[in-house]
C-alpha positions in Angstrom: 0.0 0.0 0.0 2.8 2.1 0.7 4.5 1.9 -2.5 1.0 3.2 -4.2 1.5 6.7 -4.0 4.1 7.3 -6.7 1.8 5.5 -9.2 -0.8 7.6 -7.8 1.1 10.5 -8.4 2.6 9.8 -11.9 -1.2 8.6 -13.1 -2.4 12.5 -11.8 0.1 14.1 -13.7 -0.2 11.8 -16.3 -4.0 12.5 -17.0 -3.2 16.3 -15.7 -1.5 16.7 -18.7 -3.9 15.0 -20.8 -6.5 17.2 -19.7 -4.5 20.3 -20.7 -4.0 19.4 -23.9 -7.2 18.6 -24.3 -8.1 22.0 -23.6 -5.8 23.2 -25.1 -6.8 22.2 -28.7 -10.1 22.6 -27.6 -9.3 26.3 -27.2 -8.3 26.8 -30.6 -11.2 25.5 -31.8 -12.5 28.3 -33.7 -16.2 29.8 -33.9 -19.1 29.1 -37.2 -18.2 32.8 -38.5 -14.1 32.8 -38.3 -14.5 29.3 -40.1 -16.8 30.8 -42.9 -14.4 33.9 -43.3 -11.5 31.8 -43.6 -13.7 29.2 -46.0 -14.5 32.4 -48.0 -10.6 34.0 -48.2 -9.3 30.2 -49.5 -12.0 29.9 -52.1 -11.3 33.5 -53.7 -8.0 32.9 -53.6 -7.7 29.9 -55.3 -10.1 30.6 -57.7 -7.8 30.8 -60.8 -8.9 34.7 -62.0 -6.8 37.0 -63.7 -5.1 38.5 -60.4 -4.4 34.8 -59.5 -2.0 34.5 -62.5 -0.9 37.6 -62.5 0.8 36.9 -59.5 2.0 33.7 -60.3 3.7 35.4 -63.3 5.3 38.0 -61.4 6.3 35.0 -59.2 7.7 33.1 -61.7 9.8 35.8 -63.5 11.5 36.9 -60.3 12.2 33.3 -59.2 13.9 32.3 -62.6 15.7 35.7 -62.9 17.2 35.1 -59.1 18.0 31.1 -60.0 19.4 32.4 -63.3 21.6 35.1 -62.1 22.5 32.5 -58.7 21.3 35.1 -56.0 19.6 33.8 -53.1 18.1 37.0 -52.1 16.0 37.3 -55.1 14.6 33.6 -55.4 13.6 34.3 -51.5 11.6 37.7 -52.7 9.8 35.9 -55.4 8.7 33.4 -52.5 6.7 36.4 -50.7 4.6 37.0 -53.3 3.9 32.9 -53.9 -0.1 33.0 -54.6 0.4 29.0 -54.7 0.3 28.5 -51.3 -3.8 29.4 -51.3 -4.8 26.9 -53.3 -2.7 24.1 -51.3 -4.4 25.1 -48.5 -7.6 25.5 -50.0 -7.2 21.6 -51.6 -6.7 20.7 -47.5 -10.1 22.1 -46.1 -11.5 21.1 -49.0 -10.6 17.3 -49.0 -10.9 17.3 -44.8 -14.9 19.0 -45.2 -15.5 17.3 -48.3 -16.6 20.3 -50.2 -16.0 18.7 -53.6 -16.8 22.3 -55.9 -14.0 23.8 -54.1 -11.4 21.0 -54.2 -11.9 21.0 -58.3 -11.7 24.9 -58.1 -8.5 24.9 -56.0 -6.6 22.2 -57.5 -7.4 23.2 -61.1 -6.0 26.5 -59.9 -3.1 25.1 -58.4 -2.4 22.9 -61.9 -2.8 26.2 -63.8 -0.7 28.3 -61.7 1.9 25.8 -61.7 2.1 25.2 -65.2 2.2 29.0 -66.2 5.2 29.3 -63.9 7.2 26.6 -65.4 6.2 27.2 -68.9 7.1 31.2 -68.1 10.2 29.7 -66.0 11.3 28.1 -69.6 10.9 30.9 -71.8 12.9 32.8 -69.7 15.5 30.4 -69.4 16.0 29.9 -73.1 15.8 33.8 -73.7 18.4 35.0 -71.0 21.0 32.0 -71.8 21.1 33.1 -75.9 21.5 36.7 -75.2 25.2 38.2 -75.3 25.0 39.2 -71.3 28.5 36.7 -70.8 26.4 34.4 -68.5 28.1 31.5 -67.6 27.1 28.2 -69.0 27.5 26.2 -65.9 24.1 25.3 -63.8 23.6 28.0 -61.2 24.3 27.1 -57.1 20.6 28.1 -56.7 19.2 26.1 -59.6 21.2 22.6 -58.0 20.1 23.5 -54.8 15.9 22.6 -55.8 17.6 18.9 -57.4 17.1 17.2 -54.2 15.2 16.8 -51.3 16.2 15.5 -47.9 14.1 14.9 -44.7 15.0 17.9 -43.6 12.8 19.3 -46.6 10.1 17.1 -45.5 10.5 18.2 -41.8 10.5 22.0 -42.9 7.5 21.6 -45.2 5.4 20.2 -42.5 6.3 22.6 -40.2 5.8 25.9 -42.6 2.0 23.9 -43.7 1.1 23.7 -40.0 1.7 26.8 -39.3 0.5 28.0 -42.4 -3.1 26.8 -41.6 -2.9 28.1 -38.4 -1.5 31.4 -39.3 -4.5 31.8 -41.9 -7.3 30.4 -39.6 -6.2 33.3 -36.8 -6.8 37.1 -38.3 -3.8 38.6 -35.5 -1.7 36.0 -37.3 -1.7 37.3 -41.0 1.9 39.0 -40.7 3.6 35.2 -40.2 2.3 34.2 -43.8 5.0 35.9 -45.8 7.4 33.8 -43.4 5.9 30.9 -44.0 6.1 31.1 -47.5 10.2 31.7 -48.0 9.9 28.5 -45.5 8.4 26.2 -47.6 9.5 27.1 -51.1 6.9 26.7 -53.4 7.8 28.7 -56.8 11.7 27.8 -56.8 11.6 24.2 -57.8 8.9 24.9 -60.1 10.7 27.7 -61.6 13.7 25.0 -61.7 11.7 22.8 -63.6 11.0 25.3 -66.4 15.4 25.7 -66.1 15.8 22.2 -66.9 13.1 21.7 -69.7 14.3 25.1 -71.4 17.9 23.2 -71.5 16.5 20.1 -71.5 18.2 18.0 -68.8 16.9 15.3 -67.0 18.2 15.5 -64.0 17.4 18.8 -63.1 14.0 18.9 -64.0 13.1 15.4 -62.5 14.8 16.3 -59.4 12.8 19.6 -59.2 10.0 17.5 -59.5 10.4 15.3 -56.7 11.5 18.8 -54.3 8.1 20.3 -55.6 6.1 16.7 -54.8 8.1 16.8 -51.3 6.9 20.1 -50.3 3.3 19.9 -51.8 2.2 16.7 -50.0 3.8 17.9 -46.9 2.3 21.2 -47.0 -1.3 19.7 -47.2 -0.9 16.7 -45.1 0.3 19.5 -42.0 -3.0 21.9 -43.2 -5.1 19.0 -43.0 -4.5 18.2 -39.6 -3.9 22.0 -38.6 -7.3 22.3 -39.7 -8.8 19.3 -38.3 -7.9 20.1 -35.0 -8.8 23.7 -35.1 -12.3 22.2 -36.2 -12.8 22.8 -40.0 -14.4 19.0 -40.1 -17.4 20.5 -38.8 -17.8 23.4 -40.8 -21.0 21.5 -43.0 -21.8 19.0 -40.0 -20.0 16.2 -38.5 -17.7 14.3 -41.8 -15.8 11.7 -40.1 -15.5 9.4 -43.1 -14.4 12.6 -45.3 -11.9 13.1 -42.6 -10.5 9.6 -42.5 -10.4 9.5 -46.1 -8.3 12.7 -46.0 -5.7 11.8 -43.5 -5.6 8.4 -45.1 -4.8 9.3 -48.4 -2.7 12.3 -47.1 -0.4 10.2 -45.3 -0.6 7.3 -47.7 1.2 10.3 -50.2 3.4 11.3 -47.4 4.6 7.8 -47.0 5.6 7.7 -50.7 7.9 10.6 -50.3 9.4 9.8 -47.0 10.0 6.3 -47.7 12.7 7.3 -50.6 14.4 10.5 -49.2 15.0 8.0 -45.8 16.4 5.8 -48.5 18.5 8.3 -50.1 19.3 10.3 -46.3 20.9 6.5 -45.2 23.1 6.5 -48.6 24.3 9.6 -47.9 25.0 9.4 -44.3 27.0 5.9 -45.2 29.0 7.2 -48.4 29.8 10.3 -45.9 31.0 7.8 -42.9 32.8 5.5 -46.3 34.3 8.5 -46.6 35.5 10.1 -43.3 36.7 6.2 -42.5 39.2 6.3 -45.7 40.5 9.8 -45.4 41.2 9.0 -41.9 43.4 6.2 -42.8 44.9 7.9 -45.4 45.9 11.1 -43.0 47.8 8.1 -40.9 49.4 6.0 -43.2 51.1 9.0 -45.5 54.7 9.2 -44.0 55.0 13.0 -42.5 58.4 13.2 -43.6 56.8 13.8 -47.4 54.7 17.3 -45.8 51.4 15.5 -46.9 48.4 17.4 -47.7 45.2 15.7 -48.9 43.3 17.7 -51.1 40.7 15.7 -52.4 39.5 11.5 -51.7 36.5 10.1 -53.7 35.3 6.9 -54.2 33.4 5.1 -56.5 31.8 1.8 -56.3 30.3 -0.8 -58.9 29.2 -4.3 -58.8 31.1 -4.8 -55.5 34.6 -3.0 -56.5 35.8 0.2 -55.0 37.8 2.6 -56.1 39.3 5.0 -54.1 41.0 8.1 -55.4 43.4 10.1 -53.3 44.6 13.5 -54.9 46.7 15.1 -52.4 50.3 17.4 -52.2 53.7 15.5 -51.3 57.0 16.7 -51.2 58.3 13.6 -52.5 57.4 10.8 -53.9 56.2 7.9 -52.1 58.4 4.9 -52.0 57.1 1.0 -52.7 56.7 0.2 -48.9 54.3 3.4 -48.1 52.4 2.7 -51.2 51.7 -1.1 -50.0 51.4 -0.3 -46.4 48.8 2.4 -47.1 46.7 0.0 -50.4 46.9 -3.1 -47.1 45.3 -0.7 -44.6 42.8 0.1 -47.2 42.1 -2.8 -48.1 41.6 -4.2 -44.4 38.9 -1.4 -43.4 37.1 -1.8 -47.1 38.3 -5.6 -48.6 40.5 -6.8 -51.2 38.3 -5.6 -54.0 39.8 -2.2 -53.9 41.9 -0.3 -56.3 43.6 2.9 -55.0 44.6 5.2 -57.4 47.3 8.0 -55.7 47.5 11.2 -57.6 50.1 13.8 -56.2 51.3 17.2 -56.9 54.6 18.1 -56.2 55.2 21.0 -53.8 59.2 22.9 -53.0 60.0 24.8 -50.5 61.7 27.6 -52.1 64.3 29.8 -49.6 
């Protein structure tokens, strides 16, 4: 009986804390009218009118001028004025209430909107690259930066779409929306897309793509619960099958994007520990009496076989007993099916 008291205890604070958070959310709950103002702002702006597009225009141009011309600063302005971000949020009440007008209306506008950009994206492109400016041919920093996605693009997207939907739904709360949007990134890898068909590479646009499919689902999948638990599922009557079908299917899509960018996170983390775990072996088995500097280790493997290039600075050249010392030390940590390929540049010292 004695020993009863701490269990007490822990199950008070235990349901203590339930019962905040209980009321909590159920103080954010908002009222009938705030729902219908906020119902009303989404379906004007995603209705795809001629102020809708001319935004996404304006949009568009000043993203692909700011990729082309590799300056963050100007990609990031042509986020604030991202008009795509109502219709995302629109496609989110819409599926969790099961208004089925407005989810055709929104996500028409959103396939609109985003195909102006990239088709306005392209034609830019191809334009700037053939005048005689002297722009470099190489692919911008900011263009390669919307080619991939990590979790951390995920985790970012969810964030900026919950607190988009909760920005929206509270009228004190408008000012954070422009934040939001250079959060989540929206017109950049659709602007990228229209890069890589204007040139027409592969990678770039198909790696856009995926960015743009990363950010999208996890915009709407953090909307839809935002605005599920600050009661939008009750804004006709009571649709618990719409909202089970909505949170199904949202994180069925979320699924599909986190399973691969986990997949490709784990690659990366292992080719980056592959990679500390040679140059670290390399650092101890070149003799210090040669001044050795590594400038660059890579390696690349196929059907098994690795090949490990070192391209670093000696002051002279290595004899046979270093070079098999360090190739066995590789080969231990990695296995025999290793080839080590040892590129040096000379240095002096010149008094």
């Amino acid at each position: 009986m004695k020993n009863s008291a701490p269990f007490d205890s822990a199950n008070q604070e235990k349901k203590g804390w339930c019962i905040s958070i209980k009321q909590f959310l159920n103080n954010q709950k908002l009222t009938q009218t705030r729902k219908a103002i906020v119902l009303n702002d989404l379906v004007d702006a995603g209705s795809p009118g001629v102020e809708f597009f001319v935004l996404v225009l304006f949009s568009s141009a000043i993203a692909t001028f700011g990729l082309i011309a590799d300056q963050s600063v100007v990609t990031i302005g042509a986020q604030l004025i991202d008009p795509l971000m109502s219709p995302l949020l629109g496609l989110a009440i819409a599926s969790l209430s099961g208004l089925r007008r407005m989810f055709r209306r929104t996500l028409i506008a959103a396939i609109e909107g985003s195909s102006a950009a990239i088709a306005l994206a392209a034609i830019i492109s191809f334009i700037v690259y053939r005048l005689p400016y002297g722009i470099n041919a190489k692919i911008p920093h900011e263009v390669l930066l919307r080619t991939t996605a990590s979790p951390l693009d995920l985790g970012i997207a969810i964030v900026g779409g919950a607190a988009a939907a909760y920005a929206l739904a509270h009228p004190r709360l408008d000012a954070a929306l422009p934040g939001v949007a250079i959060a989540t990134a929206i017109m950049p890898p659709l602007c990228t897309i229209g890069y890589g068909i204007a040139f027409q590479n592969t990678f770039i646009i198909f790696g856009a793509i995926f960015q743009f499919l990363t950010n999208l689902i996890a915009i709407t999948f953090a909307a839809i619960v935002t605005f599920a638990l600050l009661g939008f599922r009750d804004i006709n009557g009571n649709h618990k099958d719409d909202l089970s079908r909505s949170l199904l299917i949202s994180t069925i899509m979320m699924l599909i994007i986190a399973i691969p960018l986990g997949v490709l996170a784990w690659n990366t983390f292992s080719a980056a520990r592959i990679n500390s775990q040679a140059k670290n072996i390399v650092l101890e088995y070149l003799p210090t009496s040669a001044d050795p500097g590594l400038i660059d280790l890579s390696i690349q493997s196929q059907s098994g076989h690795k090949e490990i290039i070192i391209t670093t600075r000696l002051s002279r050249t290595l004899t046979e007993n270093e070079m098999v010392e360090l190739k066995d030390a590789l080969s231990e940590q990695f296995g025999n099916e290793i080839t080590v390929q040892l590129v040096t540049l000379p240095t002096w010292n010149i008094e």
